[in-house]
N, CA, C and O of each residue as an XYZ file, in Angstrom:
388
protein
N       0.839     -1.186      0.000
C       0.000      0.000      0.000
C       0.883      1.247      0.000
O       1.855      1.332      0.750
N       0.573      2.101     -0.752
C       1.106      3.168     -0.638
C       0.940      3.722      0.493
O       0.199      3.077      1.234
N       1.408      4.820      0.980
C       2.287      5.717      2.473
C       1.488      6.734      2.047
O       0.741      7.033      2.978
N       1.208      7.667      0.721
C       0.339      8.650      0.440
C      -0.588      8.376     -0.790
O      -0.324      7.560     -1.673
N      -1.629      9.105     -0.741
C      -2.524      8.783     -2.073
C      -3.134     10.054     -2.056
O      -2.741     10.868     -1.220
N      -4.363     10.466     -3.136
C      -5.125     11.474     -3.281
C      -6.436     10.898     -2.938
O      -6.307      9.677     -2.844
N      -7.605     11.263     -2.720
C      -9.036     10.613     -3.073
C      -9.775     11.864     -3.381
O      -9.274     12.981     -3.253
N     -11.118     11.612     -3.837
C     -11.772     12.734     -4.361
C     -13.257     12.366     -3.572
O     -13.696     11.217     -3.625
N     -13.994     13.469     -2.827
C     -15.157     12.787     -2.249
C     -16.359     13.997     -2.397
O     -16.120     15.163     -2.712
N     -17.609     13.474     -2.116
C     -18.349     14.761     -2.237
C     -19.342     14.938     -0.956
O     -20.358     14.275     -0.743
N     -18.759     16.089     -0.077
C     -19.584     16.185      0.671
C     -21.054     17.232      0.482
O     -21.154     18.243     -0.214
N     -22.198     16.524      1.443
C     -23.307     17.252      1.192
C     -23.918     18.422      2.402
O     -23.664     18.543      3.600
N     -24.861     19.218      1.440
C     -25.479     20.300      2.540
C     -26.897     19.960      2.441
O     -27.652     20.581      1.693
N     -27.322     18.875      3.264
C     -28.716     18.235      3.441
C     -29.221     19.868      3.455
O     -30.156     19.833      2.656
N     -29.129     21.021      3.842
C     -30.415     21.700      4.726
C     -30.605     22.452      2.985
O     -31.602     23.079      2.626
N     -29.343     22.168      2.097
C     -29.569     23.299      1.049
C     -29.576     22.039     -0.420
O     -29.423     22.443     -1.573
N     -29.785     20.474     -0.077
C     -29.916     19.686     -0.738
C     -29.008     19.803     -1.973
O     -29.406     19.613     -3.122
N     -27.578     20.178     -1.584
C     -26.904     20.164     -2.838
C     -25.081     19.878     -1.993
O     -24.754     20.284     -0.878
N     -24.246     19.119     -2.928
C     -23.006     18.828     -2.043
C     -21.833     19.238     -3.269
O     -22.047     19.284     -4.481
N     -20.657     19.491     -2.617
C     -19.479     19.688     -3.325
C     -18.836     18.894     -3.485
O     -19.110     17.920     -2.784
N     -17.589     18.714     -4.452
C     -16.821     17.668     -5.165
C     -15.658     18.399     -4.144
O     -15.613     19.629     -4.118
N     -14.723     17.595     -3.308
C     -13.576     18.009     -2.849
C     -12.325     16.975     -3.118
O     -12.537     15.864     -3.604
N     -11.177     17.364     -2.811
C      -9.961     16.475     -3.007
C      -9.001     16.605     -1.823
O      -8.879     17.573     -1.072
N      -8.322     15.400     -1.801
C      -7.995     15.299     -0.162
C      -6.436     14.466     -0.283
O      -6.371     13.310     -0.701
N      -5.392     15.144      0.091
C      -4.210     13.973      0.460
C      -4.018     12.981      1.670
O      -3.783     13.287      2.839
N      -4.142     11.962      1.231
C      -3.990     11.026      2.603
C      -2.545     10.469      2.580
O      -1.827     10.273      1.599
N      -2.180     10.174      4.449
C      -1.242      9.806      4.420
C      -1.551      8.880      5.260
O      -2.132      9.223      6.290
N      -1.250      7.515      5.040
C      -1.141      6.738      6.327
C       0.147      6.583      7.294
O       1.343      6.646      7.011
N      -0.690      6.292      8.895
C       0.172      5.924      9.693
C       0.248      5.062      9.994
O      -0.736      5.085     10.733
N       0.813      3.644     10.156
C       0.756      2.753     10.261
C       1.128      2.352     12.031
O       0.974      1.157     12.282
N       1.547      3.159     13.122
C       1.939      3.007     13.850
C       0.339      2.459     14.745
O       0.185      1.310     15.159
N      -0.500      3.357     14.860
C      -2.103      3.358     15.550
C      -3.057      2.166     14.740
O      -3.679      1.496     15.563
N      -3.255      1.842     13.616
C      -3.041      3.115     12.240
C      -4.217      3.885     12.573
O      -5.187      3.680     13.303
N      -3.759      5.055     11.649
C      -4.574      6.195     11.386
C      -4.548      6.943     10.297
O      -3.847      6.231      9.578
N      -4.747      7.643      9.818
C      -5.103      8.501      8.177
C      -5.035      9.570      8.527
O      -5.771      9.972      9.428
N      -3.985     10.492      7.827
C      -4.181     12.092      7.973
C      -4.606     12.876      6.927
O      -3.793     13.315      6.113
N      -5.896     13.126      6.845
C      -5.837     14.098      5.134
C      -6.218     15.647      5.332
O      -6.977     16.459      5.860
N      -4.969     15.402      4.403
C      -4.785     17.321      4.063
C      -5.062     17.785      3.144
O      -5.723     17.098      2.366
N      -4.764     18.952      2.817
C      -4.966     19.943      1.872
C      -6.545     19.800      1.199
O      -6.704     20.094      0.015
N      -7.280     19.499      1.733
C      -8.883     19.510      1.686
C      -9.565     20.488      0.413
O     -10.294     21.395      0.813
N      -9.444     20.409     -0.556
C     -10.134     21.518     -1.300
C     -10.752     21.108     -2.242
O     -10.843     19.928     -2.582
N     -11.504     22.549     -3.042
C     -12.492     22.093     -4.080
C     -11.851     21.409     -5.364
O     -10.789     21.865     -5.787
N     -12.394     20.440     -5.936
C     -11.677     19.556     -6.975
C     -11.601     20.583     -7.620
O     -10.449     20.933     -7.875
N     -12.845     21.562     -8.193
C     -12.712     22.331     -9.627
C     -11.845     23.403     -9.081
O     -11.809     24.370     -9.840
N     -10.921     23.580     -7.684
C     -10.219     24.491     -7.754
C      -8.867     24.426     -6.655
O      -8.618     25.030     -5.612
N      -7.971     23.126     -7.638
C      -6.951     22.149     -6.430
C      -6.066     23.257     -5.967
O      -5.378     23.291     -4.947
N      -6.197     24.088     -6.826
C      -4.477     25.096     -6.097
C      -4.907     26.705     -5.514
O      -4.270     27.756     -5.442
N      -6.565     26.246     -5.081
C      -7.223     27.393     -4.647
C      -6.146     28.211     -3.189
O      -5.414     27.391     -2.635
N      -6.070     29.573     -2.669
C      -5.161     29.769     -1.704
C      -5.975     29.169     -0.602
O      -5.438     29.547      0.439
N      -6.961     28.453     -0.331
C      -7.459     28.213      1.336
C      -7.590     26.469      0.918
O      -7.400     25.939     -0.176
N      -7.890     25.996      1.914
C      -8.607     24.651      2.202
C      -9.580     25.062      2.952
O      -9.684     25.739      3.976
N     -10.579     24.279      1.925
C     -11.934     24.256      2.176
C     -12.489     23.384      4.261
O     -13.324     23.584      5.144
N     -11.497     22.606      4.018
C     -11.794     22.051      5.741
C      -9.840     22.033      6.451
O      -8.744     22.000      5.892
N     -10.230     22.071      7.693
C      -8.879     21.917      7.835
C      -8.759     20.483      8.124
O      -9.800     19.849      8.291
N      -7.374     19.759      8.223
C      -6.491     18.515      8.561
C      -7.179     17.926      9.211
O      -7.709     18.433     10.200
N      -7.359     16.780      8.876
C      -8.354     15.799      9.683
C      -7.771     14.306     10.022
O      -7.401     13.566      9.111
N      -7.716     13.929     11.359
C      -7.241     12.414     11.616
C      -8.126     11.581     12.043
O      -8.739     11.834     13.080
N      -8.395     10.268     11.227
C      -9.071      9.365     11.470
C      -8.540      8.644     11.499
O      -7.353      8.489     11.213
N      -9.741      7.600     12.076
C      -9.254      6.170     11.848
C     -10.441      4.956     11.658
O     -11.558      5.461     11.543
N     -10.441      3.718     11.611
C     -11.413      2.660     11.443
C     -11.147      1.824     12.724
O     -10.095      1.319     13.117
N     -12.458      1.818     13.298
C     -12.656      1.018     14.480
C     -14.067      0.035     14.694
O     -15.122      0.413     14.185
N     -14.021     -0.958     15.303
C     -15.152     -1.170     15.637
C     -16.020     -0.602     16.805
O     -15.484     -0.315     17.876
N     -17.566     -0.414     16.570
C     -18.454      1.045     17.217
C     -19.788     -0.327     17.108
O     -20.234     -0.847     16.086
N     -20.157     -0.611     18.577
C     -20.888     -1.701     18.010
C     -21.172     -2.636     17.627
O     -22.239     -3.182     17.908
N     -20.236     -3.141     16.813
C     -20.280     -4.343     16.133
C     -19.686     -4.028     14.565
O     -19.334     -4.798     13.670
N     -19.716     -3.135     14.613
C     -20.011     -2.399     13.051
C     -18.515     -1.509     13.139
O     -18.071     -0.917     14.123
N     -17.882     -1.635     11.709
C     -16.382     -0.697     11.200
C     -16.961      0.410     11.141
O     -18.050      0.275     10.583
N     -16.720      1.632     11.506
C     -16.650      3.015     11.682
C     -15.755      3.440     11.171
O     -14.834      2.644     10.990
N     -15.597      4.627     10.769
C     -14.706      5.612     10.776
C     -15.311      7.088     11.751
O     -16.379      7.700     11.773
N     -13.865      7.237     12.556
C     -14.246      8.235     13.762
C     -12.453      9.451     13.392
O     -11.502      9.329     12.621
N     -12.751     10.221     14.183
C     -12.044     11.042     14.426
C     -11.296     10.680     15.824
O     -11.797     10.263     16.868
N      -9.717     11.019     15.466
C      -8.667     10.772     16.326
C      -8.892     11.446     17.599
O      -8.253     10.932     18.517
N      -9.488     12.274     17.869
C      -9.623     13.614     19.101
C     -10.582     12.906     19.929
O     -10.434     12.395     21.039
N     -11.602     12.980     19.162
C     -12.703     12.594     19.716
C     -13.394     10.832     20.016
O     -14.055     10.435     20.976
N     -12.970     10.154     18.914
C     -13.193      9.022     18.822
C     -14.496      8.815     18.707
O     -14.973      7.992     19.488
N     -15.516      9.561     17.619
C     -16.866      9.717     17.181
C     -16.545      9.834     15.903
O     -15.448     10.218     15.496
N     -17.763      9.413     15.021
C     -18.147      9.415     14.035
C     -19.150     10.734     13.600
O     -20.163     11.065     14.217
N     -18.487     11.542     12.117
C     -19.562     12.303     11.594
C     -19.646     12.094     10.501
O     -19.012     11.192      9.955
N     -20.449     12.870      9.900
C     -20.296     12.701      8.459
C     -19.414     12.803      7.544
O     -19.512     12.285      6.432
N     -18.277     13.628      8.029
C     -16.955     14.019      7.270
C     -16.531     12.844      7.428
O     -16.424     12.247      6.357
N     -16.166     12.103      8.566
C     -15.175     11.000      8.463
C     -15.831      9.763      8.130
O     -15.223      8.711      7.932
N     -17.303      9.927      8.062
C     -17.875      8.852      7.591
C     -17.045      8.404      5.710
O     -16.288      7.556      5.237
N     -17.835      9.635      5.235
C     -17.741     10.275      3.859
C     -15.656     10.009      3.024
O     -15.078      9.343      2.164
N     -15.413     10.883      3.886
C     -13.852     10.701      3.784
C     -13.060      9.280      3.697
O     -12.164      8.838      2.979
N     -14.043      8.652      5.077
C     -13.064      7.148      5.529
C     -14.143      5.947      4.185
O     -14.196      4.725      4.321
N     -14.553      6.393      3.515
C     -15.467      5.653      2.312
C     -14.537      5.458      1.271
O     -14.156      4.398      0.774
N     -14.081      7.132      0.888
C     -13.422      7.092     -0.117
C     -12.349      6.733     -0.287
O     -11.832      6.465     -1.372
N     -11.655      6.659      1.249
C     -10.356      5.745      1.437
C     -10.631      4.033      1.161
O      -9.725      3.295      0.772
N     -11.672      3.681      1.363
C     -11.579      2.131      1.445
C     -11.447      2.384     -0.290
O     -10.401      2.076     -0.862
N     -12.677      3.003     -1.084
C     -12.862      2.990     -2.027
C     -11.113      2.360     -2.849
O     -10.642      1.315     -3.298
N     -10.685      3.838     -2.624
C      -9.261      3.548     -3.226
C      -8.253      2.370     -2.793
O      -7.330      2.070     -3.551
N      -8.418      1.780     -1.707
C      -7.764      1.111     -0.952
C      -7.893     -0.279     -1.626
O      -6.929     -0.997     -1.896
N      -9.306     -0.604     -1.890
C     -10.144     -1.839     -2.930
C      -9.847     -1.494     -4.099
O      -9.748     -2.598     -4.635
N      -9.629     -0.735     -4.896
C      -9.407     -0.257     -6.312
C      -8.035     -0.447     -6.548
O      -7.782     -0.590     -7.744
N      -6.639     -0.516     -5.455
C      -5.562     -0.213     -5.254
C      -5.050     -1.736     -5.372
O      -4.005     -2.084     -5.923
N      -6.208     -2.768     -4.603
C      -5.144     -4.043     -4.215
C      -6.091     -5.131     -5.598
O      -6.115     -6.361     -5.565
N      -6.722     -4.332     -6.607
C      -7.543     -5.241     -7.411
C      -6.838     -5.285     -8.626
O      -7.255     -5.973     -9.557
């Protein structure tokens, strides 16, 4: 497995029923493991001067019974890391096929 990758994901605004295309660098850590993705921004605008979210660390745990993806701080699940930790498997299955 690669150490860094890109993924592309789209998060949504349920209250305004419409979501954005973003792009995200991941890096894994293999020590916890855990996932750090950076540079968070809009696909149609990768070398924009801001990031759209800041640096985010997750990871995959079991919550339940059930694989999660939660946040390193907190050790909860939202929709970002739901969304985010998707598009990592995504690539992750696409990667070893």
């Amino acid at each position: 497995m690669k150490q860094s990758f890109s993924i592309i994901f789209r998060y949504p605004f349920k209250e305004k029923n419409i979501s954005i295309e973003l792009t995200g660098n991941v890096t894994a850590h293999h020590s916890t493991p855990y996932y750090i993705i950076s540079n968070i921004r809009f696909k149609n605008h990768p070398t924009g001067p801001y990031d759209a979210f800041p640096e985010i660390r997750i990871q995959q745990r079991e919550l339940h019974g059930e694989m999660v993806w939660v946040h390193m701080d907190t050790q909860k699940e939202s929709e970002l890391s739901h969304i985010v930790g998707k598009a990592i498997d995504d690539y992750l299955a696409q990667s070893t096929s």
